[in-house]
N, C-alpha and C positions, 0 to 999 in steps of 0.2 A: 725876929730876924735869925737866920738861921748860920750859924760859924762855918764858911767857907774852906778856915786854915786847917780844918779838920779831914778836907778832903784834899790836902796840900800832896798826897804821899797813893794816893787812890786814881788808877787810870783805868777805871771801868765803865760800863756804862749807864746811864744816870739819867732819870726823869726830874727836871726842875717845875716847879710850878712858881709861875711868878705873881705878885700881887693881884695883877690884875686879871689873872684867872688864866693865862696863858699855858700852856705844858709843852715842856720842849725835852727831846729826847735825843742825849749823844754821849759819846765819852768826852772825859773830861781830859783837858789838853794841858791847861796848866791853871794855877793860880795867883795872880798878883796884885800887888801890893799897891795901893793906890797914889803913892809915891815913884815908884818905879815909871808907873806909865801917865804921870803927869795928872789923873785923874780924879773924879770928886769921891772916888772909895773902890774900895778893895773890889775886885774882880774876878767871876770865875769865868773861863774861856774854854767853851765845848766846842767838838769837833761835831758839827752835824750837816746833813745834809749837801756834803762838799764841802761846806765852808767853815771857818773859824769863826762863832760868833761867842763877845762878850757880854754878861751879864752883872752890873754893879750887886752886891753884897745885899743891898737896902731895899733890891725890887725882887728878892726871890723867898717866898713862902717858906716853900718845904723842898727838899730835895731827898728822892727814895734812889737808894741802887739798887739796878737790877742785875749786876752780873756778881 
């Protein structure tokens, strides 16, 4: 499992690869806390594609920056 809070302070842009083999590419928007948003774990939240999507902590592989 790869530590998200490490990219808490980083708003560059970012390839994630998630468990299941997925790869998504954006910057990252923000990171929170799995408290804050009521949810079952920490969260990173990338700007891609127009939209704002989040990704739990627990389904992402590996994450490379690319900027």
């Amino acid at each position: 499992m790869v530590n998200i809070w490490s990219y808490v302070d980083y708003s560059g842009k970012v390839k994630i690869v998630t468990v299941n083999g997925q790869e998504i590419v954006g910057k990252i928007y923000y990171v929170e806390d799995k408290d804050e948003g009521d949810s079952q774990d920490d969260c990173l939240n990338i700007y891609t594609q127009g939209m704002i999507i989040g990704i739990y902590q627990k389904d992402i592989l590996e994450i490379e920056k690319l900027e």
